[in-house]
TORNULO-195006 format. One record per residue (C-alpha): residue number from 1; residue in three letters; x, y, z. Coordinates in Angstrom, 3 decimals, always signed. Layout:
<sites>
+-----+--------+----------+----------+----------+
! num ! residu !        x !        y !        z !
+-----+--------+----------+----------+----------+
! NUM !    ALA !        X !        Y !        Z !
...
+-----+--------+----------+----------+----------+
</sites>
This chain:
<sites>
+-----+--------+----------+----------+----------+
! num ! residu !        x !        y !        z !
+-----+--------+----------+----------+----------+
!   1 !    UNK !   +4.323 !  +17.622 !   +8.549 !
!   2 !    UNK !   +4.826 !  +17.305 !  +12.032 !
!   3 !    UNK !   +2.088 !  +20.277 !  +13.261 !
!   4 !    UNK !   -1.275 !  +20.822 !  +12.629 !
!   5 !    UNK !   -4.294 !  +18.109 !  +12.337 !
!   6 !    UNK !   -2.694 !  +14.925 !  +10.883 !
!   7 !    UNK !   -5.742 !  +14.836 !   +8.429 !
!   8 !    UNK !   -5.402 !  +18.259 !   +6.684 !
!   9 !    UNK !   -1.381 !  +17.728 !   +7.001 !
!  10 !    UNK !   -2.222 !  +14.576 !   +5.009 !
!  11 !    UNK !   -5.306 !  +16.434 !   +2.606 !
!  12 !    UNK !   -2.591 !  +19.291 !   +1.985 !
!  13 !    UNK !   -0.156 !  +17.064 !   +0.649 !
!  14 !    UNK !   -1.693 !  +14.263 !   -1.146 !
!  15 !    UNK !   -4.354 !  +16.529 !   -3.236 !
!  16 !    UNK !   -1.405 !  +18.148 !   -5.386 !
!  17 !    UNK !   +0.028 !  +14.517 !   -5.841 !
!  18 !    UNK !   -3.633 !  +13.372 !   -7.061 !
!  19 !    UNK !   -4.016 !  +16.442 !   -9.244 !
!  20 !    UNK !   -0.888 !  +15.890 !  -10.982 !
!  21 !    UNK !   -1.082 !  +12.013 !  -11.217 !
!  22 !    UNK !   -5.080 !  +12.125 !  -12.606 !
!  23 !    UNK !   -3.167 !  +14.629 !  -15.683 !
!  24 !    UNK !   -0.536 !  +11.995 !  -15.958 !
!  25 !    UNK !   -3.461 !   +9.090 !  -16.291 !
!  26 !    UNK !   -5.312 !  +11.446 !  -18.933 !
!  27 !    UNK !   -1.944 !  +11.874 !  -21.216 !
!  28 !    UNK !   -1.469 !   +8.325 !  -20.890 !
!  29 !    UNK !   -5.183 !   +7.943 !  -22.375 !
!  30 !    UNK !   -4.763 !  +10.676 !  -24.871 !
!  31 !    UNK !   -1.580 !   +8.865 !  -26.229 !
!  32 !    UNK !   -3.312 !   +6.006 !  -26.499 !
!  33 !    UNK !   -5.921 !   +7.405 !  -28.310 !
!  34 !    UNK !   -3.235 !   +8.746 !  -30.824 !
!  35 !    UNK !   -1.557 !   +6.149 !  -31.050 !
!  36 !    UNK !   -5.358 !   +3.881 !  -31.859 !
!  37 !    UNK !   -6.781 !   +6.648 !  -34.329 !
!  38 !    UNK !   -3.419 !   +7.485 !  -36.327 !
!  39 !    UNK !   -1.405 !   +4.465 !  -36.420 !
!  40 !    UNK !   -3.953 !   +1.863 !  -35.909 !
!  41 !    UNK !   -4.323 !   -1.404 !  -34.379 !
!  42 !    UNK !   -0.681 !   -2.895 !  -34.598 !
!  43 !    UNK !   +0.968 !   -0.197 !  -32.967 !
!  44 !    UNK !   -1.574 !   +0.034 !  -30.283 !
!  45 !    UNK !   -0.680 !   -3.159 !  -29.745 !
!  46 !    UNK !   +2.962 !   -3.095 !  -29.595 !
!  47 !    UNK !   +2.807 !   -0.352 !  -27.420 !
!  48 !    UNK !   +0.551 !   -2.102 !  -25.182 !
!  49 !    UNK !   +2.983 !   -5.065 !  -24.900 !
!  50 !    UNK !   +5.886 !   -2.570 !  -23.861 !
!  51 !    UNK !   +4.026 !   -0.950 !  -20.890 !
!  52 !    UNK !   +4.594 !   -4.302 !  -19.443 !
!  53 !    UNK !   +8.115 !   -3.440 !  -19.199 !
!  54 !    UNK !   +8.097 !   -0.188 !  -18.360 !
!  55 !    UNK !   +5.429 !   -1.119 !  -15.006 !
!  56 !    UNK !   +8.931 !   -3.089 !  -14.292 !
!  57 !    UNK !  +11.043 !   -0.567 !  -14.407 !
!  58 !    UNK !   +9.304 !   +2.208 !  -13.124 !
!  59 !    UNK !   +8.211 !   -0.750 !  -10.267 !
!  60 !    UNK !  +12.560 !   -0.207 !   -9.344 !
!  61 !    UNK !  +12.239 !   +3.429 !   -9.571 !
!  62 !    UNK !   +9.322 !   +4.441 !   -7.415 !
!  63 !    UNK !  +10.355 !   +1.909 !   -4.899 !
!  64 !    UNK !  +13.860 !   +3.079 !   -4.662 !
!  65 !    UNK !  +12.332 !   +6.765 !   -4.439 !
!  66 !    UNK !  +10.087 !   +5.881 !   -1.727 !
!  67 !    UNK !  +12.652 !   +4.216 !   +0.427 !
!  68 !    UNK !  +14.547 !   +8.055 !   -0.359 !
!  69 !    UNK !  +11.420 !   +9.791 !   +0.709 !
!  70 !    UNK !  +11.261 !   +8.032 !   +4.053 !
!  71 !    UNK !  +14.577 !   +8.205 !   +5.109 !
!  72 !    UNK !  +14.938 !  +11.667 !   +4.122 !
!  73 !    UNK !  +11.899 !  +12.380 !   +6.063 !
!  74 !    UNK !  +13.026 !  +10.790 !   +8.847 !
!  75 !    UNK !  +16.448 !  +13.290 !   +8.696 !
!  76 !    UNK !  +14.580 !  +16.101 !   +8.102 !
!  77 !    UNK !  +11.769 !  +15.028 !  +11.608 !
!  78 !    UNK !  +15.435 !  +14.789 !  +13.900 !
!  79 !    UNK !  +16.453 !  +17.837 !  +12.229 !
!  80 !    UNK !  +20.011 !  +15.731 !  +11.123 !
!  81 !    UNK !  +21.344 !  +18.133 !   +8.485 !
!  82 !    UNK !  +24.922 !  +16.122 !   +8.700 !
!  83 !    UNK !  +22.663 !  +13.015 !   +7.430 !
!  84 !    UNK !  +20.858 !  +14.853 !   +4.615 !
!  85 !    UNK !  +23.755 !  +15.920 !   +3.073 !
!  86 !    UNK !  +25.526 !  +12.253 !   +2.984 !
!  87 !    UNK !  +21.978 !  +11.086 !   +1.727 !
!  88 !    UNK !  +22.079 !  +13.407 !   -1.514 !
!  89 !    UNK !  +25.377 !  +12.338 !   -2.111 !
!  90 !    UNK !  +23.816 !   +8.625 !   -2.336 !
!  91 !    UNK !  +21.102 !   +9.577 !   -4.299 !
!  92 !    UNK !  +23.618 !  +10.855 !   -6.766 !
!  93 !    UNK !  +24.910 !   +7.399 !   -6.956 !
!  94 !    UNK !  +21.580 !   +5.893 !   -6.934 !
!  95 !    UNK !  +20.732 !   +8.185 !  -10.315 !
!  96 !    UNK !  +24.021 !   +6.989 !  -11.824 !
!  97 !    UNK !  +23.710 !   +3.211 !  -10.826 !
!  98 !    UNK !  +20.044 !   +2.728 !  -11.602 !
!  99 !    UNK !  +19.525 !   +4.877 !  -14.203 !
! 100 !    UNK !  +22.045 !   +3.853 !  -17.017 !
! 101 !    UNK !  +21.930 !   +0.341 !  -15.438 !
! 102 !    UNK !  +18.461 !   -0.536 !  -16.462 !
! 103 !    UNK !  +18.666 !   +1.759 !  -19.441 !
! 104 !    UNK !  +21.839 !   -1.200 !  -20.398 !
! 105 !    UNK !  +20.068 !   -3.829 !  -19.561 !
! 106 !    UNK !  +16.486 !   -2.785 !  -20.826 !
! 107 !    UNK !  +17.593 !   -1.785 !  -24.013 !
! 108 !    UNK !  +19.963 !   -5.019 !  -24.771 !
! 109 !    UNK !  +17.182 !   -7.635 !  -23.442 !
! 110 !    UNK !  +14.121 !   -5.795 !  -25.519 !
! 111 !    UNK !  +13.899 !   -8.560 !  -28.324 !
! 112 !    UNK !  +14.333 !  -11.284 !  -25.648 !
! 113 !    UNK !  +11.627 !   -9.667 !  -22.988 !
! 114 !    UNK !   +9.126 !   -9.646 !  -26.526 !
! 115 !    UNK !   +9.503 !  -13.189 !  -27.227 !
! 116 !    UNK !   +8.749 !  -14.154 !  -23.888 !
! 117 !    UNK !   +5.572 !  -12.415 !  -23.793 !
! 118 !    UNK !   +4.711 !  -14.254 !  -27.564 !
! 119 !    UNK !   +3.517 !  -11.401 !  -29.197 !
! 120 !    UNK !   +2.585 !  -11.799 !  -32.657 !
! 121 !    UNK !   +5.809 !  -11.638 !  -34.900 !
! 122 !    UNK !   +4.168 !   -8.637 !  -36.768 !
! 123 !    UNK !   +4.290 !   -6.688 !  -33.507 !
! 124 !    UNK !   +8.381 !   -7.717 !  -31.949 !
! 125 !    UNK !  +10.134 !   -5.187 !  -34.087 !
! 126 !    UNK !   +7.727 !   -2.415 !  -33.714 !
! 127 !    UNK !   +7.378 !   -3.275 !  -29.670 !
! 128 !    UNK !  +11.207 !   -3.699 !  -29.358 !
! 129 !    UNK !  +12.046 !   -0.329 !  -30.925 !
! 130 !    UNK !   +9.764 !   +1.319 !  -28.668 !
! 131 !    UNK !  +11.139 !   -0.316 !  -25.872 !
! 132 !    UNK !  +14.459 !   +0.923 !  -26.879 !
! 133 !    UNK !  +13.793 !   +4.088 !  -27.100 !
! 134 !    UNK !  +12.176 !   +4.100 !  -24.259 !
! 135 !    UNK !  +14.909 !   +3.103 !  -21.830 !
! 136 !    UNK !  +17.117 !   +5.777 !  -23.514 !
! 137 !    UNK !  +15.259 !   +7.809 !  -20.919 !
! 138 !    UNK !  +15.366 !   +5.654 !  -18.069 !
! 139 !    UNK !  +18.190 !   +7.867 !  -16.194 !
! 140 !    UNK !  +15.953 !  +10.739 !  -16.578 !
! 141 !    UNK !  +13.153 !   +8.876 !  -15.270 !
! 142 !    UNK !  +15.607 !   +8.194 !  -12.100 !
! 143 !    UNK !  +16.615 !  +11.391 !  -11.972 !
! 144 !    UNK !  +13.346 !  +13.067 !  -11.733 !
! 145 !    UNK !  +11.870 !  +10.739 !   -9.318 !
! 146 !    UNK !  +15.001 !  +10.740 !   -7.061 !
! 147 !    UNK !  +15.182 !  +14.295 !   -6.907 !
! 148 !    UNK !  +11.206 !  +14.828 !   -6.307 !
! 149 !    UNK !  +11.419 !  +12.009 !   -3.434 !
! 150 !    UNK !  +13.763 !  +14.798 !   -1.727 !
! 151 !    UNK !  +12.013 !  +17.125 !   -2.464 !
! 152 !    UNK !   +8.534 !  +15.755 !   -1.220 !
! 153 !    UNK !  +10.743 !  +14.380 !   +2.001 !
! 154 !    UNK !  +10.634 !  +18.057 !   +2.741 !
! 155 !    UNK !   +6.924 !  +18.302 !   +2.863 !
! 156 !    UNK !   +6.611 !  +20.209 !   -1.006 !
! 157 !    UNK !   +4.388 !  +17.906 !   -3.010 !
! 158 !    UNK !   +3.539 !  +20.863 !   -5.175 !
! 159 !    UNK !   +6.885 !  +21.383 !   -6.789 !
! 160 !    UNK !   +7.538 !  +17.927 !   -8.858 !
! 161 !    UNK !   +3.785 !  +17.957 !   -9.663 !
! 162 !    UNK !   +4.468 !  +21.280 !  -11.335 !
! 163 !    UNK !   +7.088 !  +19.808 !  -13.060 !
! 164 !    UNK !   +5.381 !  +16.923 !  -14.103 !
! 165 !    UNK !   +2.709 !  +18.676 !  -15.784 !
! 166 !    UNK !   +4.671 !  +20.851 !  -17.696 !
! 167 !    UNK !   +6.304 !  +17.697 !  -19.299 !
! 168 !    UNK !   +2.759 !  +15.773 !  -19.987 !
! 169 !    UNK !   +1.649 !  +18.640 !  -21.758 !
! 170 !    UNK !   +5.216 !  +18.920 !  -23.865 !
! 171 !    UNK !   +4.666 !  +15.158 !  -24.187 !
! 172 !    UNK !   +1.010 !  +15.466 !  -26.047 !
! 173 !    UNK !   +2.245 !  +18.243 !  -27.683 !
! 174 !    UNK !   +5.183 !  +16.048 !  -29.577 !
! 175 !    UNK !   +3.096 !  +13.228 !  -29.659 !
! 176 !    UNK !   +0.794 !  +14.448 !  -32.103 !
! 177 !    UNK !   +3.642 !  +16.382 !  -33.798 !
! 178 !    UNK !   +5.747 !  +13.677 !  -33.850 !
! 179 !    UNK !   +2.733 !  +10.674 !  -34.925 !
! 180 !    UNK !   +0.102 !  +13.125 !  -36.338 !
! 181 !    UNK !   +1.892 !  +15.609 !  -38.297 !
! 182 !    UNK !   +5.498 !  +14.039 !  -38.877 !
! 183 !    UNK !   +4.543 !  +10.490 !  -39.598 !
! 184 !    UNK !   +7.270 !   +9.293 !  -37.277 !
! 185 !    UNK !   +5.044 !   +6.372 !  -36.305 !
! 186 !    UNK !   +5.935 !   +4.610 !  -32.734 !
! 187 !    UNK !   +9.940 !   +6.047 !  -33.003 !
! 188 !    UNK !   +7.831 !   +9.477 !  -32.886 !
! 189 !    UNK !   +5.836 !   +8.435 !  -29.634 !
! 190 !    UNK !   +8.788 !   +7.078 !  -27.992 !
! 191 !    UNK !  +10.651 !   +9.449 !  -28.935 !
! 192 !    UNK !   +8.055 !  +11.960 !  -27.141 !
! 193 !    UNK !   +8.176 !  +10.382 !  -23.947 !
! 194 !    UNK !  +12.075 !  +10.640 !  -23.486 !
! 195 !    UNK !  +12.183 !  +14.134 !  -24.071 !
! 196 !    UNK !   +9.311 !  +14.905 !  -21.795 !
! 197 !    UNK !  +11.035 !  +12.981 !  -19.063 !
! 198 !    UNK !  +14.009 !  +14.921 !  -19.657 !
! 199 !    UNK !  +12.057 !  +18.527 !  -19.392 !
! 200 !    UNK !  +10.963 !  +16.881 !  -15.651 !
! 201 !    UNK !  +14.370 !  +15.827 !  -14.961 !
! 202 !    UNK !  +15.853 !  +19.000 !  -15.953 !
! 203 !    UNK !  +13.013 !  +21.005 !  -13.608 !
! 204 !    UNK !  +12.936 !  +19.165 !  -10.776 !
! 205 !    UNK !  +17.117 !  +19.404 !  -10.627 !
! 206 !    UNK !  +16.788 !  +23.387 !  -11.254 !
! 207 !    UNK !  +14.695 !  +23.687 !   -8.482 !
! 208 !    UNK !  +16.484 !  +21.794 !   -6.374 !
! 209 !    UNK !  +19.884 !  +23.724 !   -7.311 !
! 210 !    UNK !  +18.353 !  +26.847 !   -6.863 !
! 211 !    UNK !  +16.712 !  +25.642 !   -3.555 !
! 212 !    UNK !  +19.824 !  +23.960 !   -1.695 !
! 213 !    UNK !  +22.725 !  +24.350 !   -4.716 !
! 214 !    UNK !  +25.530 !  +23.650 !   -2.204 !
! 215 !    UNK !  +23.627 !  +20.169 !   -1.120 !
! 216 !    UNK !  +22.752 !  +19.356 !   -4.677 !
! 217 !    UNK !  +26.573 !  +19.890 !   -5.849 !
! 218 !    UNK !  +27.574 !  +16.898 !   -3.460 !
! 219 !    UNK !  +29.862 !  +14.593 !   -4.419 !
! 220 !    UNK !  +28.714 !  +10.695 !   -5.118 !
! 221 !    UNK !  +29.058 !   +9.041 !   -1.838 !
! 222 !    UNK !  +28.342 !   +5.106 !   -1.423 !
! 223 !    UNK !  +27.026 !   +6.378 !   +2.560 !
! 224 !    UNK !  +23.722 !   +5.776 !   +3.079 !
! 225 !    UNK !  +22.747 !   +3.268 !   +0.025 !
! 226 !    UNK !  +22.092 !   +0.218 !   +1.940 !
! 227 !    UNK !  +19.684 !   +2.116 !   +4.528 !
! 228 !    UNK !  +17.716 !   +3.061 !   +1.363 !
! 229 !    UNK !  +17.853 !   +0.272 !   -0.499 !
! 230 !    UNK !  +16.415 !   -1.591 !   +2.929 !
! 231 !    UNK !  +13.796 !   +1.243 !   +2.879 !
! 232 !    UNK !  +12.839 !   +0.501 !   -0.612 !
! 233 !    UNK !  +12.418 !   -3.451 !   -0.750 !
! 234 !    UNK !   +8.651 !   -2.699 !   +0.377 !
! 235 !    UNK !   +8.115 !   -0.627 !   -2.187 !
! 236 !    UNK !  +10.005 !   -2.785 !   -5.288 !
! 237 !    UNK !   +8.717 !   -5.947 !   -4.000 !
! 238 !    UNK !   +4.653 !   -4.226 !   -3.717 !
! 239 !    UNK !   +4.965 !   -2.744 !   -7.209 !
! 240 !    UNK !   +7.498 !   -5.597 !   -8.886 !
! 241 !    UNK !   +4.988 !   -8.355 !   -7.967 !
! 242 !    UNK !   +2.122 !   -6.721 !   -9.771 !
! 243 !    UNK !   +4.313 !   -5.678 !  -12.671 !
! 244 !    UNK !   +5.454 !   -9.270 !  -13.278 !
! 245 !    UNK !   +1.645 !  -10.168 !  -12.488 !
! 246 !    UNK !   +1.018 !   -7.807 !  -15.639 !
! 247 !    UNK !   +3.675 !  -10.048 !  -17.472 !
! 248 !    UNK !   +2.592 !  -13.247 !  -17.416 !
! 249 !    UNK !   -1.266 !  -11.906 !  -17.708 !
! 250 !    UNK !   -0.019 !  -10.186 !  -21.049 !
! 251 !    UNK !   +1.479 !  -12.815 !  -22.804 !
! 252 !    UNK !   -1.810 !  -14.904 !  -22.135 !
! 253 !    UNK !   -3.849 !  -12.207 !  -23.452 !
! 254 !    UNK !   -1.060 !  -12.296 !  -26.696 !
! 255 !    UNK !   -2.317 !  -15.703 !  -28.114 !
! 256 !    UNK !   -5.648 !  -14.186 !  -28.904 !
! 257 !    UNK !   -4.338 !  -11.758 !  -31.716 !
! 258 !    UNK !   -3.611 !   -7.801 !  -32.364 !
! 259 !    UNK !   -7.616 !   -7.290 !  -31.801 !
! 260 !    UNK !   -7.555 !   -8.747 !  -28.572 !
! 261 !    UNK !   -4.494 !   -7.132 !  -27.757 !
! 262 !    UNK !   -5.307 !   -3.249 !  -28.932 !
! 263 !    UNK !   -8.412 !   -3.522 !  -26.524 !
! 264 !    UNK !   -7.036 !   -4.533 !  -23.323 !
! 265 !    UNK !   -4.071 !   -2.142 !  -23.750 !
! 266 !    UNK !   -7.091 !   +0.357 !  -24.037 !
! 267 !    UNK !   -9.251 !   -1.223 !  -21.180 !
! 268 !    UNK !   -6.247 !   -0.779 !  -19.054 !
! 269 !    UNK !   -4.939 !   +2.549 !  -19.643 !
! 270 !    UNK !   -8.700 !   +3.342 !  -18.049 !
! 271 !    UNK !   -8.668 !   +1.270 !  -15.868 !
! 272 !    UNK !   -5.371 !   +2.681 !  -13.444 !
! 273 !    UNK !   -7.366 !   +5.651 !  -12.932 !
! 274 !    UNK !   -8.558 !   +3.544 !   -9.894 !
! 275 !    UNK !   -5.129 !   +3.185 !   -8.648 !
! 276 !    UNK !   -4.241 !   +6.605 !   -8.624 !
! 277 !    UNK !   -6.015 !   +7.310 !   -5.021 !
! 278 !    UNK !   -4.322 !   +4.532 !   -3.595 !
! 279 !    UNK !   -0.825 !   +5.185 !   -4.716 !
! 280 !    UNK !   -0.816 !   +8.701 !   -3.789 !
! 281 !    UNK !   -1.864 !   +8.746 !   -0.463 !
! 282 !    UNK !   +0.747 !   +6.065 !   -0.015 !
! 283 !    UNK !   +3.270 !   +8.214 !   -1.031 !
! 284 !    UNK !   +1.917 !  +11.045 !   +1.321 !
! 285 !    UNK !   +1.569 !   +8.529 !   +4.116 !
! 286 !    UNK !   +5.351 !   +7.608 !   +3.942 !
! 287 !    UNK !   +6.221 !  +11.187 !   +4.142 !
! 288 !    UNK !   +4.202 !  +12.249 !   +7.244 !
! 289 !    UNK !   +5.339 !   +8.818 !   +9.024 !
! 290 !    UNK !   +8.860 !   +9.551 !   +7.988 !
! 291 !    UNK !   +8.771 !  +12.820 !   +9.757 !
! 292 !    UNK !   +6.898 !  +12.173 !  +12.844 !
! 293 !    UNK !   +8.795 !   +9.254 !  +13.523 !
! 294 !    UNK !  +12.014 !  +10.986 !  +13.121 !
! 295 !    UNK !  +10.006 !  +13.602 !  +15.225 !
! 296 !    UNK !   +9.547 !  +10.697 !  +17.700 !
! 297 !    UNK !   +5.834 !  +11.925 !  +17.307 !
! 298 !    UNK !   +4.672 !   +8.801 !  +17.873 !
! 299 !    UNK !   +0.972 !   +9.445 !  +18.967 !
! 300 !    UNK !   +0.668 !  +12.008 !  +16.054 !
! 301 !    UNK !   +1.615 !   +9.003 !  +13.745 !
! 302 !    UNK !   -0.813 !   +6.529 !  +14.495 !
! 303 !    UNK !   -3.402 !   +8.932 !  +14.336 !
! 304 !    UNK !   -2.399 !  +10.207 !  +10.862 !
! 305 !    UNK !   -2.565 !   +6.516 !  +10.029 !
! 306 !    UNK !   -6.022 !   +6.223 !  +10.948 !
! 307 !    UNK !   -6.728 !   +9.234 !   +9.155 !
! 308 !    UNK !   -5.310 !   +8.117 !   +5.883 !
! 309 !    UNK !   -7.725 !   +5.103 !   +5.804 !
! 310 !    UNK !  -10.799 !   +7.616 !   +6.277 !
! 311 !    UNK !   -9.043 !   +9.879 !   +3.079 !
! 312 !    UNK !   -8.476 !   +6.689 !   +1.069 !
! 313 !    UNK !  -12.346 !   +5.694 !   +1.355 !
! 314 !    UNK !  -13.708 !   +8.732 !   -0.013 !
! 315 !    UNK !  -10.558 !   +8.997 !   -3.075 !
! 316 !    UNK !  -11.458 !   +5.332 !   -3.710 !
! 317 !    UNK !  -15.320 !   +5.748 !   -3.930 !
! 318 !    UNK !  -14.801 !   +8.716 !   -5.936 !
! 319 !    UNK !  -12.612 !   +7.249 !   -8.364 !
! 320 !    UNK !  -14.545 !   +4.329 !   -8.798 !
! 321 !    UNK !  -17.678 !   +6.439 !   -9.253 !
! 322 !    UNK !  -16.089 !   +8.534 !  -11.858 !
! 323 !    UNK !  -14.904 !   +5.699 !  -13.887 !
! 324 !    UNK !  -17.852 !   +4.137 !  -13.438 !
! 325 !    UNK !  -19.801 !   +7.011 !  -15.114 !
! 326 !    UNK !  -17.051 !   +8.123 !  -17.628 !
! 327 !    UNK !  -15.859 !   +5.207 !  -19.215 !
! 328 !    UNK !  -18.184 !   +5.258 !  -22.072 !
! 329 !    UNK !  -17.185 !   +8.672 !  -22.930 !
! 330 !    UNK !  -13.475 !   +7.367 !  -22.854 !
! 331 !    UNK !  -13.994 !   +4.242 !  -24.699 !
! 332 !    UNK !  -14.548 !   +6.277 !  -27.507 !
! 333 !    UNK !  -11.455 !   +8.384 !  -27.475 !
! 334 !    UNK !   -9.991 !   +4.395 !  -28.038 !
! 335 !    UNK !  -12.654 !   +2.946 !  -31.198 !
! 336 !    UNK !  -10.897 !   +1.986 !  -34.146 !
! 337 !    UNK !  -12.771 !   +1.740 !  -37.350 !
! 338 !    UNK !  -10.279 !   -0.610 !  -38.298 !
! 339 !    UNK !  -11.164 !   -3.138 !  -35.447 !
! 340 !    UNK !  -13.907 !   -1.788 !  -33.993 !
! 341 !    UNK !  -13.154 !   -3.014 !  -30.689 !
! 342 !    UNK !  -14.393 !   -1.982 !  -27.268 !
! 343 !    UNK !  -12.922 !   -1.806 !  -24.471 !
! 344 !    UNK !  -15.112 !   -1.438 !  -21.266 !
! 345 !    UNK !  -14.800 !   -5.005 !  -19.179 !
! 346 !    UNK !  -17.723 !   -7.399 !  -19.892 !
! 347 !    UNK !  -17.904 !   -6.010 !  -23.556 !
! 348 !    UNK !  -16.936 !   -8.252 !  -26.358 !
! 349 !    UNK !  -14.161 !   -7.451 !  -28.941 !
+-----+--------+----------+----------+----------+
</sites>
């Protein structure tokens, strides 16, 4: 990323990454939708209480895999292949450290983070085992978004976006086995989303084996932690404050009732379409900076900085404009005979 005009450099990268996060935001709706239509409103709403707790999480991951995507890129600008290798060996650690440590703690405080939020009692046991479940698949989670910020250091964006949508697709594909056809009910759906995230783990680590097997094989090394742990606070602190944000925001939205509930887990799931620009040219923005900095390409970087604004004014309109227009068509996918409910803002439950 450190030739060529900084705003196709930028284009190039970030449309893959917005391509593969707009099929992410559709699964997300389409297991919604399962999850309204075949289970029905109390599920919906459990499950909409534990996305709260997964923004958390993931809120850790992505900010610990930024501050690897920037530092990386940084290595890879000043060509410092010494450095690379001691920062795989970290993100080794990392994996080990972060991933079973919030699985622990996510999965032992999952009745606790519930009653906090005051969901209805019908709701805490279904919501809990979700959550449970769920964080069984938190080290793949860390593993595949570890390995993909190395891989997108590089400059590839297209690789863990292939990988990504191989494992939506497996994930609606168990989800309405699982729900639809099994009966499995929210264990089913969980259950879904842990082996998807291990298919992505599992492909993003075979590439990268296959790709640079005697750099992936390094031992766990404690080296350059701190540097991306300093790296990352942006990132955690950016995401974490609008996760716990979503936290307090749910539990007030809990004292209304399931109906209440079911709708603006639906009203939500459309609307982070409109985030998806944003957090996606980020990512593509800390890779180019990364590298041209380490390039000590200064000029180049402020002008792909300038740039990025221009990009993220016509992904913004767009996405706007789209939801704007398509959001009756998708608050359909979400309509529950059962409660009726809709879920576009300004509409009444």
């Amino acid at each position: 990323m450190t030739s060529g005009k900084p705003l196709n450099t930028l284009l190039k990268f970030s449309l893959p990454l917005l391509a593969g996060s707009v099929i992410q935001n559709l699964y997300n709706i389409f297991d919604t939708a399962i999850m309204g239509h075949v289970l029905g409103k109390y599920a919906l709403a459990a499950v909409g209480n534990s996305y709260v707790p997964t923004l958390i999480i993931n809120s850790i991951v992505l900010g610990i895999a930024s501050g690897i995507s920037i530092l990386v890129a940084q290595l890879y600008g000043s060509k410092d292949k010494g450095q690379i290798c001691k920062c795989y060996g970290s993100v080794q650690t990392l994996i080990v450290a972060v991933g079973f440590g919030l699985a622990v703690l996510f999965f032992a405080l999952a009745g606790w983070i519930f009653k906090a939020m005051q969901i209805p009692e019908e709701i805490t046991s279904p919501a809990a085992l979700y959550l449970r479940i769920v964080a069984a698949g938190i080290p793949f989670l860390a593993i595949y978004n570890f390995y993909s910020a190395l891989i997108k250091a590089k400059g590839d964006s297209r690789t863990p976006i292939r990988c990504i949508c191989l494992s939506c697709v497996l994930n609606i594909l168990l989800d309405y086995l699982f729900v639809a056809c099994f009966g499995w009910g929210i264990a089913g759906a969980a259950s879904a989303t842990v082996l998807s995230q291990a298919l992505a783990a599992v492909l993003v680590g075979l590439h990268l084996y296959r790709q640079e097997h005697p750099v992936i094989r390094t031992a766990p090394s404690a080296g350059l932690i701190v540097p991306i742990l300093q790296l990352s606070i942006t990132g955690i602190v950016q995401n974490g404050a609008s996760a716990i944000s979503m936290f307090f925001i749910q539990g007030i939205i809990n004292t209304f009732g399931v109906n209440e509930i079911s709708a603006y887990t639906s009203a939500y799931k459309i609307e982070s379409i409109l985030t998806i620009p944003a957090v996606n040219l980020g990512v593509a923005l800390s890779v180019y900076i990364g590298q041209n900095v380490g390039a000590g390409e200064y000029d180049r970087t402020r002008q792909g900085l300038k740039d990025s604004f221009k990009i993220a004014a016509v992904f913004t309109t767009l996405a706007m404009a789209i939801l704007w227009f398509a959001s009756p068509l998708l608050r359909r996918l979400f309509r529950n005979d059962a409660i009726g409910f809709l879920v576009l803002a300004g509409e009444s439950v």
